[in-house]
N, C-alpha and C positions, 0 to 999 in steps of 0.2 A: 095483434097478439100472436100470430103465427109465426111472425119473424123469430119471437122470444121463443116459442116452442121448438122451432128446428133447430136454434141457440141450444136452446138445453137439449134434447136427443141427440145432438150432431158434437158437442164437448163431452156429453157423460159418456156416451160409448165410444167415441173416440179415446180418452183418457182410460176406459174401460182399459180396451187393448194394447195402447198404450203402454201401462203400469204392468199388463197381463204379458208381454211379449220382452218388458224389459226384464223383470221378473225371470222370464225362462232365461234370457241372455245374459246376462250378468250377475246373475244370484248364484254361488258355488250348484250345481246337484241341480238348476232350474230346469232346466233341458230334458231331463233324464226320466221323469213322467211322459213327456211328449212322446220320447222315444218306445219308452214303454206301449204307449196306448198305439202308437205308429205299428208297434211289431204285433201286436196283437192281433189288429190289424187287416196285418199284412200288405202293408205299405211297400213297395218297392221303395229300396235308400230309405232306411228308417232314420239310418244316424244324420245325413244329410238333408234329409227334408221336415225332421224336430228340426234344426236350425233354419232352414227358408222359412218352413210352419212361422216360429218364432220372430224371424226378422220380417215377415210382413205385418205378421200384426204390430208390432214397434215403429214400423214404419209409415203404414197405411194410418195408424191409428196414430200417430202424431202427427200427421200430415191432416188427419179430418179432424183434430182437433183444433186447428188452427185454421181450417175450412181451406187450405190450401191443395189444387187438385183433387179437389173434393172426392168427384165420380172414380175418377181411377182407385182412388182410395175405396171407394164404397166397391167396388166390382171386386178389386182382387182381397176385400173382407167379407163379400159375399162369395165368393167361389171357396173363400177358406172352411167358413160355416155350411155350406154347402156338404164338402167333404165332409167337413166334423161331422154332420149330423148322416152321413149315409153310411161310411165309415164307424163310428161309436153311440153317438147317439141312440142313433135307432133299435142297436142291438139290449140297451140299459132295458128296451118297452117289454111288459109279460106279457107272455105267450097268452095264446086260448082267447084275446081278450075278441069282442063282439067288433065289428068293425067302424060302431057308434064311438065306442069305449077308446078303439085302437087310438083313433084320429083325434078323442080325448087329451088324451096323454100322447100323441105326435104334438099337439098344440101345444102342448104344456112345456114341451122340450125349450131351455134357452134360447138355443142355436136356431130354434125357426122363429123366435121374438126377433134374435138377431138381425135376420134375413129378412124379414118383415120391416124392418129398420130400415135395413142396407136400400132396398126398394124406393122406400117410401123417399130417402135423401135423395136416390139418387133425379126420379122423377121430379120431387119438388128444386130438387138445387140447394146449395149450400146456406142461403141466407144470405141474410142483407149484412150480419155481423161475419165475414168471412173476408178471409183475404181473395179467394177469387172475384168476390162482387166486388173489392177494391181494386183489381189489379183490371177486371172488366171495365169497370169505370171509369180509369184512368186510360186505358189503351182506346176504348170505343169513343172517346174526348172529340 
């Protein structure tokens, strides 16, 4: 049953980003949030880096959909969430909270289920449904 587990975590957030990254690239006005929450911020290159923001995840995140290059995929969408969440995330949490409570709601945050994700694939590996374990299979022959 585990094979089918990392099948479905390793396609649903793969297509997650995916869908999320094509979205910013190709949807009139997609980008322009990004930009936003970049300058806020204060992202050095906001305009430039909503669009790398944006093209990794389209691109990581169709690449682990299809379990191709899995790990690379998984690193440079854990370094993104990463950001995201030191970056914006973490600024959304109230103030005052106890430091039970803080780590509460740090937990709660997407971006560290994300990240928690991204780990988890990259130590266990793609799966046996994946084109790396096909392309390993066939070259280790």
């Amino acid at each position: 049953m585990e094979q089918y587990a990392i099948l479905l975590v390793r396609v649903s957030i793969g297509l997650f980003f995916a869908i999320s990254g094509a979205n910013k690239l190709f949807v009139a006005g997609g980008v322009k949030p990004v930009y936003e929450t970049l300058v806020q911020s204060k992202v050095p290159f906001p305009h430039q880096m909503a669009y790398f923001v944006s093209g990794v995840e389209f691109v990581a995140g169709s690449l682990l959909t299809l379990g191709f290059l899995s790990s690379p995929a998984c690193v440079a969408l854990l370094i993104d969430m990463i950001v995201a969440t030191l970056t914006s995330a973490v600024s959304t949490l109230p103030n005052g909270l106890s430091p039970l409570n803080w780590l509460d709601d740090f937990l709660y945050l997407p971006e560290v289920l994300y990240v928690l994700f991204f780990i988890w694939l990259i130590c266990s590996g793609p799966g046996k449904f994946s084109v790396d374990y096909w392309l390993a299979d066939r070259l280790l022959r």
